[in-house]
Rosetta silent file (secondary structure, phi, psi, omega in degrees, C-alpha in Angstrom):
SEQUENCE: XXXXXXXXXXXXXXXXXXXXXXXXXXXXXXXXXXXXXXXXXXXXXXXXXXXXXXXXXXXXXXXXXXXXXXXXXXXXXXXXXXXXXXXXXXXXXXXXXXXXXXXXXXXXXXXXXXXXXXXXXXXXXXXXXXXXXXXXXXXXXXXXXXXXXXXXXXXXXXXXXXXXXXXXXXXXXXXXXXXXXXXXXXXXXXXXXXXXXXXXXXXXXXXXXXXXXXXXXXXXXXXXXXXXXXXXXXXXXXXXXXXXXXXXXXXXXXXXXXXXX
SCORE:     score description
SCORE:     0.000 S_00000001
   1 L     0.000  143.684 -176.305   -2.212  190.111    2.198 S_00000001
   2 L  -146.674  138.765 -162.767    0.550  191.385    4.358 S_00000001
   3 E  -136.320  171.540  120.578    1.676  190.281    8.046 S_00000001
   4 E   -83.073  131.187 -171.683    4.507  191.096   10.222 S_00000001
   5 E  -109.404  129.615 -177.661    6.627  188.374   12.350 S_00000001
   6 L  -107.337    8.689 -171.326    7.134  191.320   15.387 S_00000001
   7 L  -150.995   87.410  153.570    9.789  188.338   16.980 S_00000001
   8 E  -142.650  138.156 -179.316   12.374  186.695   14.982 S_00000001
   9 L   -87.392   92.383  177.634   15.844  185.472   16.081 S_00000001
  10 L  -111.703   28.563  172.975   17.210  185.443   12.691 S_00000001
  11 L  -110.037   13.363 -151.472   20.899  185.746   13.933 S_00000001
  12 L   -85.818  144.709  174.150   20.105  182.258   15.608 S_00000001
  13 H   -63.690  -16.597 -159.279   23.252  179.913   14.017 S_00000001
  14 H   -66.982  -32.005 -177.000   20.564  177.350   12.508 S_00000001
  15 H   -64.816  -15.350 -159.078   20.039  180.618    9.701 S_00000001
  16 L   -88.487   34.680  145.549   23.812  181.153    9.144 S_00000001
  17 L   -97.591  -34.373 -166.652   23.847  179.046    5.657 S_00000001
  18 L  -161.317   30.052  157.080   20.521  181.047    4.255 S_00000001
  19 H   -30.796  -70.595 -161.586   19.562  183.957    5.921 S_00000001
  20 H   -44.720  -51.446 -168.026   19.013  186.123    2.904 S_00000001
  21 H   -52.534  -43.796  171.950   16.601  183.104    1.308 S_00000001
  22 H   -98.206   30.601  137.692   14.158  183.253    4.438 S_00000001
  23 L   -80.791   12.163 -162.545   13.852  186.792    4.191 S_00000001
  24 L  -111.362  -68.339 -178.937   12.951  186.129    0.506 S_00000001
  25 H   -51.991  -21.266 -165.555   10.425  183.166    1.525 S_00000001
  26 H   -80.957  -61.606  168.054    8.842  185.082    4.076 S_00000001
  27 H   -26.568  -58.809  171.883    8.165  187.875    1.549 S_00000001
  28 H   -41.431  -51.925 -178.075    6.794  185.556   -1.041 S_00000001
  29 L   -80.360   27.068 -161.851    4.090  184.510    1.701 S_00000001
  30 L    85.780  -14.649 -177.103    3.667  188.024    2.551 S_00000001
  31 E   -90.573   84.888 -158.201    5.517  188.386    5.428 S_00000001
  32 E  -160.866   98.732   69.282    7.319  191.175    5.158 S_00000001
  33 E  -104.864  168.990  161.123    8.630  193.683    7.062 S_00000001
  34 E  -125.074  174.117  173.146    9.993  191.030    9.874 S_00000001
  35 E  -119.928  124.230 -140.846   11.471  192.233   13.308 S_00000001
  36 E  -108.987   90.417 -177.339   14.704  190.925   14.032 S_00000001
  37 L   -76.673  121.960  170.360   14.756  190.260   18.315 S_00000001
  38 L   -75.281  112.695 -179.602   17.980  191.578   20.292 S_00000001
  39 L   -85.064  -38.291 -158.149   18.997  189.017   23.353 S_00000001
  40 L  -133.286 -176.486  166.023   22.270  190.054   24.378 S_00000001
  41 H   -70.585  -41.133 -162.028   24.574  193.217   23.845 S_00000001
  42 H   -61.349  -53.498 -169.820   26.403  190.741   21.511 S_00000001
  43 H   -68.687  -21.895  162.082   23.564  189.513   19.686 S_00000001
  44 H   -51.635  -58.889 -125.930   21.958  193.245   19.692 S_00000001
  45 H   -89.420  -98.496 -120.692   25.475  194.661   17.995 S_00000001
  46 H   -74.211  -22.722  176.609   24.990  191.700   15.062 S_00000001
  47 H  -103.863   -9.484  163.875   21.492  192.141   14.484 S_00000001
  48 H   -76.014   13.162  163.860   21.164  195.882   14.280 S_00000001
  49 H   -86.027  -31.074 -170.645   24.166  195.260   11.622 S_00000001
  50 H   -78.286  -48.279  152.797   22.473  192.877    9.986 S_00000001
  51 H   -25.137  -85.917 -113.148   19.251  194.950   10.087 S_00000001
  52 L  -104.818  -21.925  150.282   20.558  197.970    8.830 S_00000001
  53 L   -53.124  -21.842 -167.514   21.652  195.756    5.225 S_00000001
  54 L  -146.702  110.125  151.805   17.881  195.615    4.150 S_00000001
  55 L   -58.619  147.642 -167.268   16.028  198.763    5.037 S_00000001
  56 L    43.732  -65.582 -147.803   11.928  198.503    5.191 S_00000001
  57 L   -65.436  -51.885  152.935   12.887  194.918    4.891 S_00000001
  58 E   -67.528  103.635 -177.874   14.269  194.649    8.491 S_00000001
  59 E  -141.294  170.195 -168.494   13.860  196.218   11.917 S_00000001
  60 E  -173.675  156.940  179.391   14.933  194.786   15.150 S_00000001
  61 E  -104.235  162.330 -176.875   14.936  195.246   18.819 S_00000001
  62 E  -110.105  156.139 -159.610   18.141  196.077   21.248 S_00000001
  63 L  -154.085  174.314  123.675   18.193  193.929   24.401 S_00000001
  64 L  -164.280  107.749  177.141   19.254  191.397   27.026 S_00000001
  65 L   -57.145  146.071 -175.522   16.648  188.750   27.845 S_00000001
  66 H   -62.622  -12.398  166.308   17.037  187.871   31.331 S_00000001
  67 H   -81.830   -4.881  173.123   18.915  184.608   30.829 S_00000001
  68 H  -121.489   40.504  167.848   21.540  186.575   29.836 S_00000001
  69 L   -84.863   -7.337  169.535   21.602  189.348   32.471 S_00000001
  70 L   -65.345  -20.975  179.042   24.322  187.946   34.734 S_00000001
  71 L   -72.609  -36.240 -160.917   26.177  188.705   31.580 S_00000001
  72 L   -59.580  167.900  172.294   25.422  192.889   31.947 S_00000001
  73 L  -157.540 -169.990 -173.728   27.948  195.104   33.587 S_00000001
  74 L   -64.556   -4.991 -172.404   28.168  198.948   33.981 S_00000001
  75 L   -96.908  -27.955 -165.701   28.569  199.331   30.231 S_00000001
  76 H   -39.852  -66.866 -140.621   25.502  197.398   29.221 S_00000001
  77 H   -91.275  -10.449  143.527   22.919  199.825   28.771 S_00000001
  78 H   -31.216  -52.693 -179.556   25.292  202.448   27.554 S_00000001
  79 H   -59.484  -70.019 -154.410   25.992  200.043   24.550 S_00000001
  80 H   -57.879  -36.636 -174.883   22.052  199.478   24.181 S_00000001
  81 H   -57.886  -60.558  170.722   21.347  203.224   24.309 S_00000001
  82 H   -27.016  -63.346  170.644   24.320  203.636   21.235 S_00000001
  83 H   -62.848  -53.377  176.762   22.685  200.846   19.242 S_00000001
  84 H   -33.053  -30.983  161.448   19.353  202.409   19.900 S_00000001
  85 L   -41.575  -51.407 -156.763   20.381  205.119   17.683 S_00000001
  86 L   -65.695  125.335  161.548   20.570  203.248   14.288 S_00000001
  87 L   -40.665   13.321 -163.381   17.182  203.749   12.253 S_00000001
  88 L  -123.038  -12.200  177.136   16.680  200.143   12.162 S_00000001
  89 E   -90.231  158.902 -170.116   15.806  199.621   15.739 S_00000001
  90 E  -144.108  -26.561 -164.564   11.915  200.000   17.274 S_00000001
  91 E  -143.411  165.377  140.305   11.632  198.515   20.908 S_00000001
  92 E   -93.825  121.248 -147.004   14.151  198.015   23.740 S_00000001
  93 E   158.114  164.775   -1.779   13.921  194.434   24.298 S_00000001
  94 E   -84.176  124.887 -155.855   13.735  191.191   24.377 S_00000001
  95 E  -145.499  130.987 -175.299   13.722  191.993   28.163 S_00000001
  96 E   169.333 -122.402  179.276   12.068  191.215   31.239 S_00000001
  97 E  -147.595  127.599  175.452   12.072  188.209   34.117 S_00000001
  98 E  -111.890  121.201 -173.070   12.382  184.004   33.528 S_00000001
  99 L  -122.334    7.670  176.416   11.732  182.476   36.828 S_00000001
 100 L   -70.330  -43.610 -158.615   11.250  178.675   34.717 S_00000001
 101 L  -140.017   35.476  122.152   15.247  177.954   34.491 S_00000001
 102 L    93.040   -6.937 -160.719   17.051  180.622   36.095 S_00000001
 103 L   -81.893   18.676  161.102   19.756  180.829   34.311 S_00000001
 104 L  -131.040  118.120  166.305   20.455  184.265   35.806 S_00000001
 105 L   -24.857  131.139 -172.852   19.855  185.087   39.740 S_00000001
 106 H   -55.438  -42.891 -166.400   16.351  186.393   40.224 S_00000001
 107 H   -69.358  -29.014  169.391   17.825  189.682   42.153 S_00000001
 108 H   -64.469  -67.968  177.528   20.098  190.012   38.758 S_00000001
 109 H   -63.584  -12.306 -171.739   17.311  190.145   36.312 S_00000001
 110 H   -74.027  -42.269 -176.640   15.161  192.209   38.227 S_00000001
 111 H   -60.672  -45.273 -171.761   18.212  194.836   38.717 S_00000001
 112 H   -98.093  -13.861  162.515   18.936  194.856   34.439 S_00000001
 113 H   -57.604  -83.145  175.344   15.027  194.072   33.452 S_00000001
 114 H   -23.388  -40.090  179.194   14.607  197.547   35.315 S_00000001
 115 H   -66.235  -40.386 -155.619   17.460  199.523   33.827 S_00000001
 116 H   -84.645  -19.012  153.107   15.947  198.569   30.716 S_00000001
 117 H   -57.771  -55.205 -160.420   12.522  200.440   31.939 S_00000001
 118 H   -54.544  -55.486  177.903   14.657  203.347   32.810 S_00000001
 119 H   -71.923  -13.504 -177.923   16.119  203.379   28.532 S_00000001
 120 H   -79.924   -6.564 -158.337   12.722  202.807   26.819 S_00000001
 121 H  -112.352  -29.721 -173.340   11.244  205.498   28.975 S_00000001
 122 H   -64.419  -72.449 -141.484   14.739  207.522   28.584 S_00000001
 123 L  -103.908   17.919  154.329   14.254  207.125   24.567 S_00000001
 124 L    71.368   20.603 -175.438   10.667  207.592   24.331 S_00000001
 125 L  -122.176  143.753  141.497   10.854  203.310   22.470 S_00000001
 126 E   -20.147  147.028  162.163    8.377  200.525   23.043 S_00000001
 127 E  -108.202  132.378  177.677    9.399  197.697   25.362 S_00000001
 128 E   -96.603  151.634 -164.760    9.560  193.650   23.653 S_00000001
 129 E  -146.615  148.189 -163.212    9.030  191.825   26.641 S_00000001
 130 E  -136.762  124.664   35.931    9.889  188.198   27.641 S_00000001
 131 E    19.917   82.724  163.079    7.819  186.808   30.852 S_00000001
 132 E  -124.264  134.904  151.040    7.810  183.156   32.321 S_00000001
 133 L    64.671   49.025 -147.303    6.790  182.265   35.381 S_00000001
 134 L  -153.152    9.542 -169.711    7.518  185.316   36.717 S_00000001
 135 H   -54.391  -31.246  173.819    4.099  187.122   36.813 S_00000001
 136 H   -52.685  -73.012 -159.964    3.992  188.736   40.079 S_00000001
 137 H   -90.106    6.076  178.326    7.277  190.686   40.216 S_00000001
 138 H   -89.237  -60.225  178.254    7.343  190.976   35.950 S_00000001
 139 H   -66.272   -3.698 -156.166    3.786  192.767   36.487 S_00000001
 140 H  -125.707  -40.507  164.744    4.353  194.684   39.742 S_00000001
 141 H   -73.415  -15.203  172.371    7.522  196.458   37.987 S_00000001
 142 H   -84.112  -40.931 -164.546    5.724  197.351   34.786 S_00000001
 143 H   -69.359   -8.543 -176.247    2.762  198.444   36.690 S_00000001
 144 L   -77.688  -16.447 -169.585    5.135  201.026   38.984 S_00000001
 145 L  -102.003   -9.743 -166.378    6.348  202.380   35.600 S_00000001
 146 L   -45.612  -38.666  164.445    3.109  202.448   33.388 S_00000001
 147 L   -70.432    7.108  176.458    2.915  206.004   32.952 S_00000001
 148 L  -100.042  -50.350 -162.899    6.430  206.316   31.624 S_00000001
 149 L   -53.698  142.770 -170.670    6.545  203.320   29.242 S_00000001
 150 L   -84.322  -46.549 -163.236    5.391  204.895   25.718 S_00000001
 151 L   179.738  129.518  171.226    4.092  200.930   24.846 S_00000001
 152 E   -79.659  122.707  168.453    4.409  197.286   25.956 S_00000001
 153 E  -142.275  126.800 -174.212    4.330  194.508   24.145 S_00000001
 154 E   -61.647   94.442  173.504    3.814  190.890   25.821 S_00000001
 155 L   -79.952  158.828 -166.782    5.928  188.678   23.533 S_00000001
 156 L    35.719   65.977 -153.313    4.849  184.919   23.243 S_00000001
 157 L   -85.897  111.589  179.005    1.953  185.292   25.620 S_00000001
 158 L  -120.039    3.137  173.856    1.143  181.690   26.960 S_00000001
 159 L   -82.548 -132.527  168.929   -0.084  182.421   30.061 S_00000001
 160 L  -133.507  142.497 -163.066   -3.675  182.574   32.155 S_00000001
 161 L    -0.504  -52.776 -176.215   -6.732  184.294   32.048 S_00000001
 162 L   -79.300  -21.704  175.148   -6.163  186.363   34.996 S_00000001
 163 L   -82.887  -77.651  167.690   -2.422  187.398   33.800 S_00000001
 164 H    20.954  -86.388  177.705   -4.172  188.305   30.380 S_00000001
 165 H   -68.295    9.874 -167.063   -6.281  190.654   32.220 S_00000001
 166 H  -128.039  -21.903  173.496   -4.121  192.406   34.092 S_00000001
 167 H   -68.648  -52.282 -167.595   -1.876  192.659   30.625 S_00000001
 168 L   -74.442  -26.161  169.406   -4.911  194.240   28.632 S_00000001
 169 L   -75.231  -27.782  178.816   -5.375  196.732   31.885 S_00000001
 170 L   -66.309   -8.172  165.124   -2.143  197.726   31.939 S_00000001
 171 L    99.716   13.029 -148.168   -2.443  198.945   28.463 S_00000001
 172 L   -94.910  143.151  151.358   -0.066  196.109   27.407 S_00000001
 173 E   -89.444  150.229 -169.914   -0.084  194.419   23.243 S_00000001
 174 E  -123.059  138.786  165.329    0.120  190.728   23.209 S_00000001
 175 E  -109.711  144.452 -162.496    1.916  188.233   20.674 S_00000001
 176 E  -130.523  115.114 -173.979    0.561  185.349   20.022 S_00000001
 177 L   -79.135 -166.402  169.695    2.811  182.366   18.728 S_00000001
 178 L  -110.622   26.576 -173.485    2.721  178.871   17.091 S_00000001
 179 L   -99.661    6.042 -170.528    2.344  177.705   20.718 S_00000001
 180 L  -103.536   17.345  164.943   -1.740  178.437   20.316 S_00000001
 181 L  -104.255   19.104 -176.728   -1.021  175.569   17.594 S_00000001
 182 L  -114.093  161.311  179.761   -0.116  173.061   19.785 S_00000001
 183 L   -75.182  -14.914 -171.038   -2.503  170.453   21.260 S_00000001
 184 L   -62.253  -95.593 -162.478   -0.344  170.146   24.027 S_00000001
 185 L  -116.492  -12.344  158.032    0.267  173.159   25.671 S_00000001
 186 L  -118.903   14.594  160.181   -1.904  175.794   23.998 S_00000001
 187 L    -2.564  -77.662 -151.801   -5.320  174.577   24.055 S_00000001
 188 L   -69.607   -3.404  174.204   -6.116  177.071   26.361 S_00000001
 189 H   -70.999  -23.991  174.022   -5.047  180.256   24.126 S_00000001
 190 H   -36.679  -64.531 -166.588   -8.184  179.380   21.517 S_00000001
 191 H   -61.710  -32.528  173.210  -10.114  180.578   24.107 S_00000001
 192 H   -82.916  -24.565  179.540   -7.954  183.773   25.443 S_00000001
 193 H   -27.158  -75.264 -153.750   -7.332  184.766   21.842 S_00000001
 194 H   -47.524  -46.577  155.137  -10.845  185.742   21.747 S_00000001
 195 H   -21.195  -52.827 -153.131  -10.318  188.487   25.026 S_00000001
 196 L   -67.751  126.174  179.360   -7.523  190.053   23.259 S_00000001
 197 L   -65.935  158.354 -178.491   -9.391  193.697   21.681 S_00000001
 198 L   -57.532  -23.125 -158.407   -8.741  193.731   18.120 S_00000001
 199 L   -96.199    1.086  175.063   -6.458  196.816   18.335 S_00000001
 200 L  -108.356  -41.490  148.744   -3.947  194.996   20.913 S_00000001
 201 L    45.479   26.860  170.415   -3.158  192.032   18.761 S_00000001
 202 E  -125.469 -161.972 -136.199   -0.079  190.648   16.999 S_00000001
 203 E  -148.395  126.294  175.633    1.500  188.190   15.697 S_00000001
 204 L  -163.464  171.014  177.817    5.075  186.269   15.463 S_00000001
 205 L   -97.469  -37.783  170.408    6.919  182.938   15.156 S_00000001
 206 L    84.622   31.014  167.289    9.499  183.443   17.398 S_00000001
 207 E   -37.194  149.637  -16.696   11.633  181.633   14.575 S_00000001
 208 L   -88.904   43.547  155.440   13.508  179.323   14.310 S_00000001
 209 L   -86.415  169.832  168.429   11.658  178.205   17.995 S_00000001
 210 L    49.264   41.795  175.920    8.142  176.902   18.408 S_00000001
 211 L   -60.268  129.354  170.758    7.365  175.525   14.700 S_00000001
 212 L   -31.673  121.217 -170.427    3.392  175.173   14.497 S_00000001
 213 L   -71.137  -33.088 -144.200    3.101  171.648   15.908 S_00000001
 214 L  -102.979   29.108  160.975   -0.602  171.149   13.566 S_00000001
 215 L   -56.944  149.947  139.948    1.294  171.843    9.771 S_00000001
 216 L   -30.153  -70.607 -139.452    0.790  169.080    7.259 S_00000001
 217 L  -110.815   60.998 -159.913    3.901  169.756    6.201 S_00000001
 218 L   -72.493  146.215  162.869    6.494  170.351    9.025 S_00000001
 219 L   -12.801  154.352  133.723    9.986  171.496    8.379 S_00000001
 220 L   -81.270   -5.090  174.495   12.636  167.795    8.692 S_00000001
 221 L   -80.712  -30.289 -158.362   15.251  170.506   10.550 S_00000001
 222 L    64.347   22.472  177.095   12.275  171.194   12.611 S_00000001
 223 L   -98.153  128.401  174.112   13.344  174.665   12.392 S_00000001
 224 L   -53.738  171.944 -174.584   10.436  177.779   12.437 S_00000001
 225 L  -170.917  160.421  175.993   10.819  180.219    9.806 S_00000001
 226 L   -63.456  -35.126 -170.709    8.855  183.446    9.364 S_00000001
 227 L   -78.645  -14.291  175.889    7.023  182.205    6.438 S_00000001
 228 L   -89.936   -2.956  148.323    5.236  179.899    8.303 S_00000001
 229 H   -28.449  -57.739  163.219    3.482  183.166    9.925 S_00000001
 230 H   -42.395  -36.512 -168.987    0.896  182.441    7.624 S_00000001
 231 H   -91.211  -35.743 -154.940   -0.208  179.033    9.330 S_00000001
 232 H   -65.331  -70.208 -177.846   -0.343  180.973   12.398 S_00000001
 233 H   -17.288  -75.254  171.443   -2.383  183.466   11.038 S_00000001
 234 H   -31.585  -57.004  163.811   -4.859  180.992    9.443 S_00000001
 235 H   -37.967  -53.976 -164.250   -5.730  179.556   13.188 S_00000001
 236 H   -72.696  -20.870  177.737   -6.026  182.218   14.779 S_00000001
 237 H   -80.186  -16.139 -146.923   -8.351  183.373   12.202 S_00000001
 238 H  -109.000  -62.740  164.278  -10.223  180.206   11.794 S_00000001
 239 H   -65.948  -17.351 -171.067  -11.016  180.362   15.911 S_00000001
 240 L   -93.968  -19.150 -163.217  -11.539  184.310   16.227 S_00000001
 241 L    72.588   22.952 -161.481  -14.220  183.481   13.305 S_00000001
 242 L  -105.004  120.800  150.535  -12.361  186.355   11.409 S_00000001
 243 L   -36.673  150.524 -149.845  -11.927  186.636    7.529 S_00000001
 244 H   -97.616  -11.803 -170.171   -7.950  185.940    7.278 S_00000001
 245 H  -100.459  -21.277  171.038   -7.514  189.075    5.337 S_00000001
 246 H   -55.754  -62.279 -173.711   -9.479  191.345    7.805 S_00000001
 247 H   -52.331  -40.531 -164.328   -7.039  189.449   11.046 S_00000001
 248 H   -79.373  -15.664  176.754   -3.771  190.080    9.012 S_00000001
 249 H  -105.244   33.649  157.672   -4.742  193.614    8.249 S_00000001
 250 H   -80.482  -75.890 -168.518   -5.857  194.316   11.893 S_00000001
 251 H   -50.333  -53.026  171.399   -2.604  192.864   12.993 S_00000001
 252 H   -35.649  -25.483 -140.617   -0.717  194.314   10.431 S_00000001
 253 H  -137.930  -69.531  143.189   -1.504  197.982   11.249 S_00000001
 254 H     1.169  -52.665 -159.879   -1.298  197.229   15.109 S_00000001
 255 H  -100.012  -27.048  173.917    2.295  196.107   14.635 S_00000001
 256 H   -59.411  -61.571  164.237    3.020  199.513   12.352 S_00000001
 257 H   -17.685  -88.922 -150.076    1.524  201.659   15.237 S_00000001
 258 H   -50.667  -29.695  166.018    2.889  200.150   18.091 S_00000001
 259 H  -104.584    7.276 -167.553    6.523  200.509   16.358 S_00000001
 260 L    18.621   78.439  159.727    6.101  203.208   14.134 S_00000001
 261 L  -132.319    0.000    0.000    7.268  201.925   11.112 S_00000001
């Protein structure tokens, strides 16, 4: 069996003692290629370096998530275009509008979410896409661009039914997290899971956030890891009523497409 994690921050400091090892462990469980998510320019520049050390092993997106867009200047997407180059990159991303905390002016992210339409559409790359609470004007800027974007992908889709459905018209793929393992706060994805067509689909931890609340055997850092893909997997398989090797090689092939690797 073989999976893909399409969203891990593995340049996050909790990783800076034993990076190489949970690229090892992930592997072991199957999980292997993983995709390495770009935030910032700075954190883009370290992880297409880091990326670019393990070939097939590695791929990654170039970015700036909207909490850091206050950060962009006239140079930004220059930089991002540059990095976009390296053979190790797939999406422009993680990129889009957070209207929970703010930590950039709404009028800011909208202005550098947008630029960041203009290079995936520029370079012909997939968009990684970050969304909270932000559905109107996150969906009303994709939908003026739909016919440009080559391919969308929701990451860490938690919302509701009616955002869903307006993701799957727009043509959009959805990631699905270890948040449809909590008891909490993802109840309600059991149920949207089942909407998603098989061929839009995938899968990620969004490492080292949002470790699967319902392991036995949780982490004691309480840090996610890739390898723990595999629990995800197993839910979501266990609620779609889907043999686990049929779901990972749905998703699996899905996440090759959509990034052509």
């Amino acid at each position: 069996m073989k999976i893909i994690d399409i969203g891990v921050n593995l340049m996050h400091r909790s990783f800076n003692v034993d990076r190489e090892q949970v690229i090892d462990d992930a592997a072991f469980e199957g999980v292997s290629p993983l995709i390495l998510t770009g935030t910032s320019v700075r954190n883009s520049i370290e992880t297409v370096k880091y990326s670019s050390r393990f070939p097939e092993k590695l791929y990654c997106t170039v970015g700036v998530h909207p909490h850091d867009a206050k950060s962009c200047n006239d140079s930004t997407i220059a930089k991002l275009r540059d990095l976009a180059k390296n053979k190790c990159v797939v999406a422009i991303g993680e990129c889009g509008l957070d209207y929970n905390r703010d930590f950039s002016p709404r009028d800011i992210q909208r202005k550098w979410f947008d630029a960041q339409i203009d290079l995936a559409c520029e370079l012909n790359m997939p968009l990684f896409l970050h969304e909270r609470d932000a559905f109107n004007d996150f969906s009303e800027m994709l939908e003026n661009r739909r016919k440009d974007v080559p391919a969308m992908v929701v990451h860490c889709f938690t919302g509701n039914e009616a955002e869903l459905d307006k993701y799957l018209e727009m043509d959009c793929y959805i990631g699905i997290t270890g948040w449809i393992c909590d008891e909490r706060r993802g109840k309600h994805l059991l149920k949207l899971v089942k909407k998603i067509p098989a061929n839009r689909l995938m899968i990620e931890t969004d490492a080292p956030f949002l470790t699967p609340r319902n392991m036995e055997e949780k982490p004691r850092d309480g840090r996610n890891e890739p390898k723990y893909l595999v629990h995800i997997l197993d839910e979501m398989a266990y609620y779609l009523g889907k043999d686990i090797e049929d779901l990972a090689d749905e998703t699996y092939q899905n996440t090759r497409r959509f990034f052509g690797i």
